[in-house]
C-alpha positions as CSV (number, residue, x, y, z in Angstrom):
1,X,-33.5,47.4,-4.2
2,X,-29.9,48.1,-2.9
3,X,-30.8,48.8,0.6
4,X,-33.2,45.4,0.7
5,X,-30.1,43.4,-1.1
6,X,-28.3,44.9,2.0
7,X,-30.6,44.2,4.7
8,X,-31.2,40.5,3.8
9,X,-27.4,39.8,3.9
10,X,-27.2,41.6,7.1
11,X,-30.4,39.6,8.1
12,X,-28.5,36.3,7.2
13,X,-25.6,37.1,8.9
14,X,-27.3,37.8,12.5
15,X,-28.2,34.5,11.9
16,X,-27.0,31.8,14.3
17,X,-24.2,29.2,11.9
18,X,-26.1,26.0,11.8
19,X,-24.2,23.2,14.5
20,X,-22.3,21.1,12.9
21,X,-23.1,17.0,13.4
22,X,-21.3,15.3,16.0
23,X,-20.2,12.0,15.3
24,X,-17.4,9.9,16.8
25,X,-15.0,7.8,15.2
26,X,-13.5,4.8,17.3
27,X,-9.6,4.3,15.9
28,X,-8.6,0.6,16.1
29,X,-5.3,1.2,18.0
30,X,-3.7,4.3,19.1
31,X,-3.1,7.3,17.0
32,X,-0.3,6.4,14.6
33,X,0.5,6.9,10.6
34,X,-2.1,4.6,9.5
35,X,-4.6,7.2,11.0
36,X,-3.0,10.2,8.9
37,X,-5.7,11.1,6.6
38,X,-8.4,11.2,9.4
39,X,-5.9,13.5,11.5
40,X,-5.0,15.6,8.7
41,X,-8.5,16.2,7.7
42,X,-9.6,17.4,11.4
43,X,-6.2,19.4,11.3
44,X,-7.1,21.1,8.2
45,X,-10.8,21.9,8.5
46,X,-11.9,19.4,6.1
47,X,-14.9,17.7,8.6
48,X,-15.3,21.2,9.5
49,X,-16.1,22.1,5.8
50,X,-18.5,18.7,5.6
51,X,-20.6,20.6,8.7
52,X,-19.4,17.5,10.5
53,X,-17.6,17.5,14.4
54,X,-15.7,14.5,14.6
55,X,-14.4,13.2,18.1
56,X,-11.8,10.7,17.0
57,X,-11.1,8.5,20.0
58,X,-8.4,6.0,20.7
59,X,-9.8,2.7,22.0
60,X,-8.6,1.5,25.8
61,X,-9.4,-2.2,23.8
62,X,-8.5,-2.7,20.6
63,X,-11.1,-5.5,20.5
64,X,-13.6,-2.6,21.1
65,X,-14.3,-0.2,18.4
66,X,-16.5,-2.7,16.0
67,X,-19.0,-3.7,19.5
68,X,-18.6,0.0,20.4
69,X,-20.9,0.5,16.9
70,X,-22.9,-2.6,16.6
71,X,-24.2,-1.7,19.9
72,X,-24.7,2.2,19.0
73,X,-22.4,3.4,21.4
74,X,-20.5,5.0,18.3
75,X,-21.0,6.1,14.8
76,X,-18.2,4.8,13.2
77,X,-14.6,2.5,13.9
78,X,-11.8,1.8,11.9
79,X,-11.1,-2.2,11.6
80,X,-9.7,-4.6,9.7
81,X,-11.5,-6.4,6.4
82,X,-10.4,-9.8,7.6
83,X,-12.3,-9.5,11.3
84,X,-15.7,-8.1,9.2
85,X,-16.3,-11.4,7.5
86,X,-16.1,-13.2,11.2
87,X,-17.9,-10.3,12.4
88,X,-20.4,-10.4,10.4
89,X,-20.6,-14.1,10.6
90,X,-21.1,-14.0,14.0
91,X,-24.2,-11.9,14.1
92,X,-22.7,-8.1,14.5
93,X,-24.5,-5.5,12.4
94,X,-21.8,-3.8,11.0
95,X,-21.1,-2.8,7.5
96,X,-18.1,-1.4,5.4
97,X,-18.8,2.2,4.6
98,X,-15.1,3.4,3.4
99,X,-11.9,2.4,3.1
100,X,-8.8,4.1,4.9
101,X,-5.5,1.6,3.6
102,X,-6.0,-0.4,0.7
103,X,-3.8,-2.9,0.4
104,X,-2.6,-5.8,3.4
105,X,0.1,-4.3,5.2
106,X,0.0,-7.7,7.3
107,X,3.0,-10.1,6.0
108,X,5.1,-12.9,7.0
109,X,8.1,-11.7,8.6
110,X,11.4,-13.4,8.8
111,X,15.4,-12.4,9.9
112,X,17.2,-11.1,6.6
113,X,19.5,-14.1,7.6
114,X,16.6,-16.9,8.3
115,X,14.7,-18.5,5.3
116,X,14.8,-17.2,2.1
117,X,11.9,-19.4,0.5
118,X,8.5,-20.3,1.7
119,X,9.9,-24.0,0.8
120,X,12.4,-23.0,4.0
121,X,9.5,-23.1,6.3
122,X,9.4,-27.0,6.6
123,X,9.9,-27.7,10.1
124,X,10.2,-24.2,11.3
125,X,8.6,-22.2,14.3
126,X,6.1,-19.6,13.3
127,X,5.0,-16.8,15.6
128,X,1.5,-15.2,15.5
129,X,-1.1,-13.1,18.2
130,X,-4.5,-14.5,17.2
131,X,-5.6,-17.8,16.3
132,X,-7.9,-18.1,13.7
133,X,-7.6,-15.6,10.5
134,X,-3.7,-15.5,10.8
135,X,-3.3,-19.1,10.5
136,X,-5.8,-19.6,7.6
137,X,-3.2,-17.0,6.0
138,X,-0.4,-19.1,7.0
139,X,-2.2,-22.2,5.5
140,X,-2.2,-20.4,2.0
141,X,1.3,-19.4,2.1
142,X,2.4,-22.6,2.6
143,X,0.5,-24.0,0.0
144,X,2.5,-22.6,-2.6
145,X,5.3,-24.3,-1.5
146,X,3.4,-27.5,-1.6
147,X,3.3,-26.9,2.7
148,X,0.4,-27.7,5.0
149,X,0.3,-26.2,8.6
150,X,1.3,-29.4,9.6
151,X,4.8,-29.3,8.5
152,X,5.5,-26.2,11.0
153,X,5.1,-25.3,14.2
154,X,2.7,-22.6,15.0
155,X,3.7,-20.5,18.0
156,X,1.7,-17.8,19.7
157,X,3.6,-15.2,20.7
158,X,1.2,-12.5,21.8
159,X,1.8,-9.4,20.8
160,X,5.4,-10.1,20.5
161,X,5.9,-10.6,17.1
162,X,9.2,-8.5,16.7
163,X,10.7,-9.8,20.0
164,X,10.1,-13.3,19.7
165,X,12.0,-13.7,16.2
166,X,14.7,-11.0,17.0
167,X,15.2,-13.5,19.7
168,X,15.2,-16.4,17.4
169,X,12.1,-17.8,19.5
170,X,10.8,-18.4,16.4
171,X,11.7,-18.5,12.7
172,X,8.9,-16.4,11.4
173,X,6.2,-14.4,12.5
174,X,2.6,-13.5,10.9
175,X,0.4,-10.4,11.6
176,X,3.6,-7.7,11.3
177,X,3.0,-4.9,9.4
178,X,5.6,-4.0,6.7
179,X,5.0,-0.7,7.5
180,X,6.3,-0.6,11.1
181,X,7.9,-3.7,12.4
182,X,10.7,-4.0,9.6
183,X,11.7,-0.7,10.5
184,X,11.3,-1.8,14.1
185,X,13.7,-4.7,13.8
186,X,16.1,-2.1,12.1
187,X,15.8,0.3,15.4
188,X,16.3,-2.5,17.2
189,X,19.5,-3.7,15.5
190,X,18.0,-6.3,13.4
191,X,17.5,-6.8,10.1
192,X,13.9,-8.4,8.7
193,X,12.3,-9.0,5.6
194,X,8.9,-9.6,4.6
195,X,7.0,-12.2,2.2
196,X,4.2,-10.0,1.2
197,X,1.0,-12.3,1.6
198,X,-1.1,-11.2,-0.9
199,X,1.8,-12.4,-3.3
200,X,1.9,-15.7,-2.1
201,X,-1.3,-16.8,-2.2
202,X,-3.6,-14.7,-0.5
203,X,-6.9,-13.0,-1.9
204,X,-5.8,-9.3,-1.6
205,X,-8.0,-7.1,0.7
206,X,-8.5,-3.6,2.8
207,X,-6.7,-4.0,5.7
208,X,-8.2,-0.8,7.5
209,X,-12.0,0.0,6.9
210,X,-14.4,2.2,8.3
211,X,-17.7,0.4,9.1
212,X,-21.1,1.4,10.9
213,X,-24.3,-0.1,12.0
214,X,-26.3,-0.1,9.1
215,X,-29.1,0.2,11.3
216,X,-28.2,3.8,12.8
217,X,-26.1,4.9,10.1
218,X,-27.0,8.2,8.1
219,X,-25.7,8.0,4.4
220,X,-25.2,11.8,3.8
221,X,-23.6,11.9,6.8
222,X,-21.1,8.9,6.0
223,X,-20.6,10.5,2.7
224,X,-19.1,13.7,4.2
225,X,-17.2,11.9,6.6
226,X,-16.0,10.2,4.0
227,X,-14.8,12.8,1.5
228,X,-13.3,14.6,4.4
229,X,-10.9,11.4,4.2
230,X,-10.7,11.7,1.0
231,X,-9.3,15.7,1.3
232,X,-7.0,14.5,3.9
233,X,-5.3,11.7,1.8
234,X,-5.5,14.1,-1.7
235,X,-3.6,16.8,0.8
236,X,-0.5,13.9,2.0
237,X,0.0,13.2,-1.6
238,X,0.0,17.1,-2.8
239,X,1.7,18.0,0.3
240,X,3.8,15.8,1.8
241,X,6.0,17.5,3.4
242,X,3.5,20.0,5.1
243,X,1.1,17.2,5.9
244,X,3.9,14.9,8.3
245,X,4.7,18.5,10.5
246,X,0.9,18.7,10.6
247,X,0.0,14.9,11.6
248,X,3.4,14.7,13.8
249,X,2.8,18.1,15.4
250,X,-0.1,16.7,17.2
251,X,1.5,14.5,19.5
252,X,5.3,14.3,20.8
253,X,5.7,10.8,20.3
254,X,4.5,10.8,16.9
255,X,8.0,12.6,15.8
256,X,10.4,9.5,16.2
257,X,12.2,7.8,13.6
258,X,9.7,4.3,13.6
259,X,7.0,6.9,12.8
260,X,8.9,9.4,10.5
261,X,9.8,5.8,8.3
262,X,6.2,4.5,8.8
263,X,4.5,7.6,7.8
264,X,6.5,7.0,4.1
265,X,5.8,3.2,4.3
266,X,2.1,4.0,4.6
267,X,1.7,6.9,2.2
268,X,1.4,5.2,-1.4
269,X,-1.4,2.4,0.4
270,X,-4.1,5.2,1.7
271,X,-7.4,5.0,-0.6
272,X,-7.5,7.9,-2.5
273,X,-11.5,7.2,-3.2
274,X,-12.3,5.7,0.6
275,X,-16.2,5.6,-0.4
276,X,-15.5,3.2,-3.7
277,X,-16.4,-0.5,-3.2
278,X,-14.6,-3.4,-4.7
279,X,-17.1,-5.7,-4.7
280,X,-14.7,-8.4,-6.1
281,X,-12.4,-7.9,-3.0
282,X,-14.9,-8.8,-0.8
283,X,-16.5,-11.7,-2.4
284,X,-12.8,-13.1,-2.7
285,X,-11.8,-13.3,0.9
286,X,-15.0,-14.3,1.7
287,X,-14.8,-17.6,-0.5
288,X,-10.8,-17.6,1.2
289,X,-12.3,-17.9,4.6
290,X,-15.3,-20.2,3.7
291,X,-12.8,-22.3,2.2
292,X,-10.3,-22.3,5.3
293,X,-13.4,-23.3,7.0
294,X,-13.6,-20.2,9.4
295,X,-17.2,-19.5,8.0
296,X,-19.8,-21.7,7.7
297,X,-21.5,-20.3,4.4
298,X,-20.8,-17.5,2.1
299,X,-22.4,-13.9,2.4
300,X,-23.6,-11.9,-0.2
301,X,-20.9,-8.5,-0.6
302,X,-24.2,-6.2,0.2
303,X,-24.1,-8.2,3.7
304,X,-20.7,-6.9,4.1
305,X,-20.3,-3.6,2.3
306,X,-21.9,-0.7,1.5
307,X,-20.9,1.7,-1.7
308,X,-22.4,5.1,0.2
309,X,-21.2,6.9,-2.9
310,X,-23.8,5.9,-4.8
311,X,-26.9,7.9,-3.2
């Protein structure tokens, strides 16, 4: 019996390892903090462990990634929660499958020294990059200040949100993220602060998201991928310290002060369960954006999401 126990295990052992699944993930910008878990996790071996190869890829576009998989050219991009409604709205076949940050890191922006209420904004030049979402979220800020968008200026900046109010182009700017532009303005030899959106009036949401064609998409696989994630942002909050010289070890550029600040900025607002689903959170903003009139009807939350936990 010993010598057959010992022949079958060197029997399996001769045996070629099984190849993992390839699957590529599309980022939504270049490779910064709010990509930490998903580089941590291919640092540490944790898609490795999930029999998964995963080719993250930094998008030439950052309009890209979401096309990239409604057309199959991708397995999975991060995006934005706020661009999936429209998405979906406008006939893409994606679907939430995870969730990387979990709260807005989007905010209204303004000089430590400009206004100090949203009551201040009357009359005042506001800066944003794209037309559409951004203002609707401007729309609701104001309205707590009994404000319409018609008692301010709305300015588009581009993608110069930080220059244009370090400047004093403008007075405030929306679509900066708390997490990187304050410190920014700091580096920069500014001061800003931020009015935090989903405190003034705004339905909370996910600002990054994984999503897939729900059309291509394997579930088992998703769920790996997923729980990877999940490994890699349990390992940030055990490990901190041993997690930033592994995430800012992989490039040069990733070791600089805006990044070192950002990483800690970013930390506490990683999902710790990226495969959960709040349905609630989605059926919120997509009322928000019906009423803001940027949809024309309102979606079920299983047109937008899926919970892959739940096999």
């Amino acid at each position: 019996m010993r010598h057959f126990t010992l022949a079958a295990a060197l029997a399996l052992l001769a045996q070629p390892a099984l190849a993992a699944d390839k699957v590529t993930l599309i980022l939504d910008w270049f490779v910064n903090p709010d990509h930490a878990p998903i580089i941590v996790a291919q640092e540490k071996g944790f898609f490795a462990d999930e029999g998964l190869e995963v080719e993250v890829v930094a998008p030439a576009d950052p309009a890209d990634p979401p096309k990239l998989v409604a057309a199959g050219r991708a397995d999975y991009a991060i995006t934005y929660q706020p661009q999936l409604h429209l998405q979906v709205h406008e006939g893409l076949p994606l679907k939430r499958v995870g969730t990387l940050i979990a709260t807005p890191l989007n905010c209204l922006m303004v000089r430590a020294d400009g206004p100090q209420t949203i009551a201040d904004l009357r009359g005042k030049k506001i800066g944003y990059s794209v037309s559409g979402v951004e203002e609707a979220l401007v729309g609701a800020i104001l309205k707590t200040a009994d404000l319409t968008l018609d008692d301010v200026e709305m300015v588009n900046v581009n993608w110069s949100l930080s220059p244009a109010l370090i400047a004093g182009q403008v007075d405030a700017t929306i679509g900066a993220y708390r997490n990187f532009e304050l410190t920014q303005m700091r580096l920069e030899g500014a001061e800003g602060r931020c009015f935090f959106i989903e405190e003034q009036g705004v339905p909370t949401y996910d600002e990054l998201i994984f999503v897939a064609n729900p059309q291509r998409m394997d579930p088992d696989r998703t769920r790996r991928l997923l729980h990877a994630v999940e490994r890699g942002a349990q390992y940030m909050v055990n490990h901190p310290d041993e997690a930033w010289t592994l995430f800012s070890g992989t490039a040069p550029d990733l070791r600089d002060e805006l990044n070192a600040q950002a990483w800690k900025d970013t930390v506490p607002r990683f999902s710790q369960s990226p495969a959960a689903l709040d349905h609630g959170r989605y059926a919120r903003f997509e009322q928000f954006l019906h009423d803001a009139g940027l949809i024309d009807s309102v979606l079920p939350v299983s047109e937008l999401a899926l919970d892959v936990g739940v096999e």
